[in-house]
Structure formats: C-alpha cells, structure tokens
C-alpha positions in Angstrom: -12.4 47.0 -61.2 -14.3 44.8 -59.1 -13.8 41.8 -61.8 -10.3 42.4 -62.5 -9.3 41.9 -58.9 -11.5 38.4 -58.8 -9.9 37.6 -61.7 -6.1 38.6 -60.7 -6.5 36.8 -57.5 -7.4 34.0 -59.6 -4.1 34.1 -61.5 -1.9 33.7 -58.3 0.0 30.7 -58.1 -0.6 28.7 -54.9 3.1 28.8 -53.1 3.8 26.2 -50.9 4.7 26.6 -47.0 8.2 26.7 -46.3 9.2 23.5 -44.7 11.7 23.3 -41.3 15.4 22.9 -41.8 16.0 19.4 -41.6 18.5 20.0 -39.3 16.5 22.0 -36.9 13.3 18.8 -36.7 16.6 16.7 -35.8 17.7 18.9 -33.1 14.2 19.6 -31.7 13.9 15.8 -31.5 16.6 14.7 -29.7 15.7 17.9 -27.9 12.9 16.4 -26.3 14.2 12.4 -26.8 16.9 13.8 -24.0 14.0 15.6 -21.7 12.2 12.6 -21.8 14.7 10.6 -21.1 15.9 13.1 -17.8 12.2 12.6 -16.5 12.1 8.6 -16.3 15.7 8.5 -15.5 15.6 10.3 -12.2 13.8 9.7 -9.0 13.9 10.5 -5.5 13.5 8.1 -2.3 12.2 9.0 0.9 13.8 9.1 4.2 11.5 6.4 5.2 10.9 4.5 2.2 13.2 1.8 -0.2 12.4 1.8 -3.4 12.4 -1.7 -5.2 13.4 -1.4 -8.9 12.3 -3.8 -11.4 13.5 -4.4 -15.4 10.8 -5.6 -18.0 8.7 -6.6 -14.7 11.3 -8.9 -12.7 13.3 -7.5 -9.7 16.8 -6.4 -10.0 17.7 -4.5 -6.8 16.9 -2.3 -4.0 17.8 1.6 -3.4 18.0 3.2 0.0 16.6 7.1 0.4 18.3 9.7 -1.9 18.2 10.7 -5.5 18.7 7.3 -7.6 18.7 6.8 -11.7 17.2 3.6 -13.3 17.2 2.8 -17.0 14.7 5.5 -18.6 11.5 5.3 -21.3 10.3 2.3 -19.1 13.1 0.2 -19.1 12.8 0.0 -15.2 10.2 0.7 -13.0 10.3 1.6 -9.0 8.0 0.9 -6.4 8.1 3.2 -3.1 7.7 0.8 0.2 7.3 2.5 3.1 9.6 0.4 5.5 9.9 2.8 8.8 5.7 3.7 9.1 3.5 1.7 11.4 0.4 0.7 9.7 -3.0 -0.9 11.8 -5.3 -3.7 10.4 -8.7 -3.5 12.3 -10.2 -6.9 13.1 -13.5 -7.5 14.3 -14.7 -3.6 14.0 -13.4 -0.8 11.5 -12.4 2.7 12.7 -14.4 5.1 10.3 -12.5 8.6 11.3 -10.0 8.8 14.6 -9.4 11.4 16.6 -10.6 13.1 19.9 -13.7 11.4 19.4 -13.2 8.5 17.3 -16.3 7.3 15.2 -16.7 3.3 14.4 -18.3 1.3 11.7 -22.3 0.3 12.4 -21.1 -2.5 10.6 -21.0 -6.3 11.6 -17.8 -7.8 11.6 -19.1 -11.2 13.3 -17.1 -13.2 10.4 -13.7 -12.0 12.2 -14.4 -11.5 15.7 -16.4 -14.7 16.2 -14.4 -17.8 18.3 -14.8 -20.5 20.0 -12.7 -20.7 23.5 -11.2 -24.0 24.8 -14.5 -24.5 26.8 -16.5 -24.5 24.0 -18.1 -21.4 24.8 -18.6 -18.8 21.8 -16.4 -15.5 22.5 -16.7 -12.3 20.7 -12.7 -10.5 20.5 -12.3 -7.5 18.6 -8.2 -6.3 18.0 -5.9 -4.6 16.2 -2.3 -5.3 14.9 0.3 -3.0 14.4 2.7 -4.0 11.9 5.6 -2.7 9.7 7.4 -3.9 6.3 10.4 -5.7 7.4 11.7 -7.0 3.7 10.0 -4.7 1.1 11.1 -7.7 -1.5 9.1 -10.1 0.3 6.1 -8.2 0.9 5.5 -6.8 -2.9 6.2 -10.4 -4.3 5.7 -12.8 -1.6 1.7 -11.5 -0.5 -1.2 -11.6 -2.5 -2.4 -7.8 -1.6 -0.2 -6.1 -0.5 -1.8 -2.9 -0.4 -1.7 -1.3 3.1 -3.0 2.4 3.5 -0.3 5.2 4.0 -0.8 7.2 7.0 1.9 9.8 8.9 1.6 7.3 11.6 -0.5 5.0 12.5 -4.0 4.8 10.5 -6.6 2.5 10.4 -7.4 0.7 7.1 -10.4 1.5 5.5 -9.4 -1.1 2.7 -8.0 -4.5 3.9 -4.5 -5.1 5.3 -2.0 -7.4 3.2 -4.4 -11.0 3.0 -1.1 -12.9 4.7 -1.2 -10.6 7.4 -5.0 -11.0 7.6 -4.8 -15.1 7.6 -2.2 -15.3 9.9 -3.7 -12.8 12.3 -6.9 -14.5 12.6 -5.2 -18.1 12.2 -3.3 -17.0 15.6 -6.0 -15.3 17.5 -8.5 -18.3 17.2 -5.8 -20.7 17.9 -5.0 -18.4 21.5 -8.3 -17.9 22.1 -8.9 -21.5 21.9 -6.5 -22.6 24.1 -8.4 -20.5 26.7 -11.9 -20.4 28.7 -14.3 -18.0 28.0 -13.6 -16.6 31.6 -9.8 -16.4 31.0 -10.2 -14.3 27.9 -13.0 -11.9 29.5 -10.9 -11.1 32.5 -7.4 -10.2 33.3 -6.0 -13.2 32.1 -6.7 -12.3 28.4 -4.4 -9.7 28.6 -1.7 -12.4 28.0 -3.5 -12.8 24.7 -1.8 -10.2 22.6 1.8 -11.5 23.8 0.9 -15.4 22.5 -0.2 -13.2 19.4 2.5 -11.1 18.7 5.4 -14.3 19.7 3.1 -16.4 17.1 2.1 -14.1 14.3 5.8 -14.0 12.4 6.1 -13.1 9.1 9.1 -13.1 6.9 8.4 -10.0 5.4 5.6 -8.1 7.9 7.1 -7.5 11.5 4.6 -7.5 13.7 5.2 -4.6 16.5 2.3 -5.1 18.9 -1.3 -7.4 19.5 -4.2 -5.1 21.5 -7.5 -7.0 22.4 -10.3 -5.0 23.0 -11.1 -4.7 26.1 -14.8 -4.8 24.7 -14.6 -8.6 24.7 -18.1 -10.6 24.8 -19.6 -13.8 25.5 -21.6 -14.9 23.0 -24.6 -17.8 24.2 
C-alpha cells in the first residue's frame, strides 16, 4: 500500500496557481497609484509658519497657514519656515541647558568675543541676538546655512545661527565696539551698544528684534 501511494502521488500532474483577474491587479494599482498620490498631494501649514514650495528644485510660490495641495509623487516639494518664532544666536559663550538655573559651556569662545576698542585696548563682550525670518524666500536661498534651531520660544543654538547672520553680527559688534574706549564699553555707556547694533545689523531677509551685551564684559591686558 505504502508503494502504491509513492507511486500515485508520483502520477499527479503539477497544476498551476491561479493567476489574479487582470482586471482586479489594474484596479489594485491605481488603487494605491491614487493613495499615493493623496499622501504627496496634501499638506498642512502652521499658524506660524509659510511654507515655500518648489518644482523640480526652483521656487514657484509661497503658501500661508492652512491645508494647501502641490503637485504630488515629487513634482513639488515644501519647505516649513517658521516666520512668527524668535530664535537666539549666542556669541562669545553657548548656553548648554536654560532654565532656573541656567548651565553654560566650559568652552572658549575667545575667537568671537575678542575686540579691540577705539583706544586700542583689548575688550572681551559676550551677546546675544534675537532675530526672526522676515522674507522666508530670502533666507532659504539668499544664506549659506540657514539652519536655525526650532524652539517654542526663544532657544539658544547649540548648532550655529544662519552664517549671514553670524558675519554681520560680529562685523557690527567690532565695528561699535571700536568706535568706543575700553571704559565706555565696561560701564554704563556700553549699554548704548546693543541700540548701534540692532540700527546697524539689517538684513533683507533676518529682522533683527533686539542686541543684549553681557553685562560680563572684560578687559583683556
């Protein structure tokens, strides 16, 4: 008995597998062609953000906060900017974590905070600048970084600030600084320092809400 069942399973034709409807693989395709298609169509923009949408890489308009479309399966691409936050760029010294009792960097910052006053004396200023994106346009094509930190409000940045905000900052702080003695920027005459700053430090697409010197400032012999 044993043998006769070897041998009749030997005799069975081998059936093939029933292939799919064509009609069904055509409608599962589109099927998905048309969730795929929802998915990169559809996006949402913040209340505080614009959204700058670009086709095959180049720019082709803006979209204000709300539920927007753009031209799907990466046709266009959008990128959030984040127009109505405050962001901080650290010069001189780098906050490691804020709050009640803030912790600082060990680090040297000497590179930045370094300057040399109108009486050729050697001052060390820390600061900070407080900045928003005024043209999101601007900022994403017109700076060579431009990668600031997102916060809920404002945050210091671990990573550096956009590099046009950096050079101008600094360009503008040494130029105040050296239109000053070393005893008008360690008393209360540096506190006009921040308002040269802020009147000088313009940028097309960065607006610049507010200059703070330390009130840490050194002379350095």
């Amino acid at each position: 008995m044993r043998g006769d069942h070897n041998g009749l399973g030997r005799d069975l034709p081998d059936t093939p597998m029933p292939s799919p409807p064509r009609g069904l693989v055509i409608i599962g395709g589109l099927v998905l062609l048309g969730a795929i298609m929802l998915l990169t169509m559809f996006y949402t923009v913040e209340a505080d953000e614009v959204a700058v949408v670009q086709r095959f890489g180049k720019y082709v308009r803006r979209e204000e906060p709300g539920l927007r479309t753009k031209l799907p399966f990466g046709v266009e691409t959008v990128r959030k900017v984040k127009v109505q936050r405050v962001f901080k760029a650290e010069f001189g010294f780098r906050t490691v974590e804020p709050g009640v009792r803030t912790s600082f960097s060990k680090d040297s910052f000497l590179d930045e905070s370094l300057m040399l006053t109108g009486d050729l004396n050697v001052a060390e200023v820390a600061w900070i600048v407080q900045y928003r994106i005024a043209d999101p346009v601007k900022y994403l094509f017109g700076n060579r970084s431009p990668t600031p930190v997102p916060s809920d409000a404002v945050k210091s940045c671990n990573r550096m600030p956009p590099s046009a905000l950096c050079d101008v900052a600094q360009i503008v702080m040494r130029s105040v600084v050296g239109d000053h003695t070393v005893t008008e920027v360690l008393t209360n005459a540096g506190q006009k320092l921040p308002i040269r700053c802020r009147l000088k430090c313009r940028n097309s697409s960065i607006c610049t809400r507010r200059v703070c010197v330390s009130k840490q400032c050194k002379c350095k012999v």
